[in-house]
N, C-alpha and C positions, 0 to 999 in steps of 0.2 A: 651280295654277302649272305650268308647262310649260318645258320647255328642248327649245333648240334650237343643234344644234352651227353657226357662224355661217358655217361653210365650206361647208355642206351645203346652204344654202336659198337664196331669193331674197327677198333682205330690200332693201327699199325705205323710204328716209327722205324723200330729197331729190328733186322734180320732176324735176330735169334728169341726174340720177344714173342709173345700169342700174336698172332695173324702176321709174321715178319715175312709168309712169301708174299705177300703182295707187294713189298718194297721192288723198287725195280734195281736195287742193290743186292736181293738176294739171289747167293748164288744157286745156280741151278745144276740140279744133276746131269740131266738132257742139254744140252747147249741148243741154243737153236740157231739152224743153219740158215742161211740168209745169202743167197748169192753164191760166189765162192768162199763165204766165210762162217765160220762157226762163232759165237756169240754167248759169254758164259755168263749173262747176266743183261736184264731188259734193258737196264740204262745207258750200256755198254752200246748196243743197238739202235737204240733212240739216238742216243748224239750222233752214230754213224747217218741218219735218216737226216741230218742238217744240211750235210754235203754229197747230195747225189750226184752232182759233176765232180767229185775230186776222190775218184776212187782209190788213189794214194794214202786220202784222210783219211777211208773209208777203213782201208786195210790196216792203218798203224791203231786205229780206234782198237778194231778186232783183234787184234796182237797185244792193245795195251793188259798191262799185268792186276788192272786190279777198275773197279766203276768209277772209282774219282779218277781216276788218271785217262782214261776215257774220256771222262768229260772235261777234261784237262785241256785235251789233243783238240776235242771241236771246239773250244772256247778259244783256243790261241788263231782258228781259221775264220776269216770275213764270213758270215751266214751271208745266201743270196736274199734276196729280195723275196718280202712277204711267208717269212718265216713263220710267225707267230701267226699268219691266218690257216696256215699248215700244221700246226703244232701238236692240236689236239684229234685231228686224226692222224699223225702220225704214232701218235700211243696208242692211236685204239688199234693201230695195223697190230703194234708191239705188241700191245695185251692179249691178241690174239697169236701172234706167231708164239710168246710163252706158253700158253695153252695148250697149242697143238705139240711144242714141243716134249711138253708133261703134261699130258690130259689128266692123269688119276690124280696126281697132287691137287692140281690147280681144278678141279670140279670138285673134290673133296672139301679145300680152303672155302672156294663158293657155298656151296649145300650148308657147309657148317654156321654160316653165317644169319643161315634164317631168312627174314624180313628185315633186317638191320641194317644200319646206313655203315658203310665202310667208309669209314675216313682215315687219312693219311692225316699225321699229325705233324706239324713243321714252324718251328717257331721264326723262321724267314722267308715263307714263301706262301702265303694266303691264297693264292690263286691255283696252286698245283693241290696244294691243301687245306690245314685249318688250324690257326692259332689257338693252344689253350688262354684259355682269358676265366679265369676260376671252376663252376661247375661244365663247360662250355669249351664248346670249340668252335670259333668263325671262322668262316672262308668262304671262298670258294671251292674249295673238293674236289677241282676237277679231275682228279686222280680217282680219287675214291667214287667219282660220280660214273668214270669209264670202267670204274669194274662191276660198281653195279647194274649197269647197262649192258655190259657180258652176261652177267650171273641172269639177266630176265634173257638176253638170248639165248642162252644154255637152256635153261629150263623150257622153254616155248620150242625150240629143234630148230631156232629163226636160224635160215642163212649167213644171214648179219653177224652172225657168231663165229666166221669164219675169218681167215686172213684175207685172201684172194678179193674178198666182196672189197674191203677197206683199201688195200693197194691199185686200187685198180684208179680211186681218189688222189692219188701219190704219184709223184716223182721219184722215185726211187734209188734210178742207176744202178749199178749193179745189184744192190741188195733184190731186188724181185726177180722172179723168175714169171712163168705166163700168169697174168692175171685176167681174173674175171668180171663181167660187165658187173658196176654197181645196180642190188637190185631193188623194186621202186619202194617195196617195203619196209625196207632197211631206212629211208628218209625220215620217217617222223623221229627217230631215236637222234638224227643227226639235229634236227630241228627244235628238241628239246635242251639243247646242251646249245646251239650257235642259239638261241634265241635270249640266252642271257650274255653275249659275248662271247664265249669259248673257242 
């Protein structure tokens, strides 16, 4: 669990709020293409990354009309086996394919951030996020922890900052096209986030 003082950070809940692209609900100008499918919103992409064997899911996810109904479509399908040990690099692939899909927004949103902890605010899911609990937000962040984890890749010109390094960790199915070998430098970022669970 972690706390964070709520004055100090850039905490993001709402789309249209200060810091709302970071939501994986915001939509995006650029869509980002992903296999045969265009993708108008991270979250949208994410639940398709649950069913890399069922590229039927894959496609009605990509078609659904709006991020809740996306995540609608993967929550009515069986997830395979060790899901959740996949989970959180599967966002980092996500965080990254937004990126490259709209680099000037998404390096803008980062820079503007400073040295500030990005936290996702969520009053039902502590692990993705972080509960207000008065001056304070607890959680786990690990949303907000995989963007500031971009935002030092970015800034360093680290590899790791890319999509392809992170897919390559991944099952994919259709959504990847050729990926590249994970590279050894990119480990300790991975190691700082699995070493509390993530």
């Amino acid at each position: 669990m972690r706390t964070y003082d709520r004055h100090a950070v850039c905490a993001f809940r709402y789309t249209r709020a200060i810091w709302g692209g970071f939501s994986n609900f915001y939509p995006l100008e650029c869509p980002i293409h992903a296999g045969p499918w265009l993708f108008h919103t991270a979250e949208a992409l994410y639940q398709a990354c649950k069913h890399p064997h069922r590229p039927d899911i894959q496609a009605r996810i990509a078609h659904a009309p709006s991020p809740k109904a996306a995540k609608a479509i993967a929550r009515a399908a069986p997830l395979g086996p060790g899901w959740d040990a996949r989970r959180a690099d599967a966002m980092r692939w996500v965080l990254r394919m937004k990126r490259e899909a709209q680099p000037g927004p998404v390096d803008r949103w980062l820079d503007a951030t400073g040295e500030r902890p990005i936290v996702e605010v969520s009053v039902h899911d502590a692990w993705w996020g972080a509960r207000p609990v008065g001056e304070r937000y607890l959680g786990r962040n690990v949303l907000g922890r995989l963007w500031m984890e971009l935002r030092q890749h970015v800034r360093e010109s680290d590899p790791a900052a890319r999509a392809p390094v992170w897919a390559r960790r991944l099952d994919l199915g259709p959504l990847s096209g050729a990926q590249a070998p994970v590279l050894a430098g990119s480990a300790r970022w991975v190691s700082s986030l699995e070493g509390e669970g993530v």
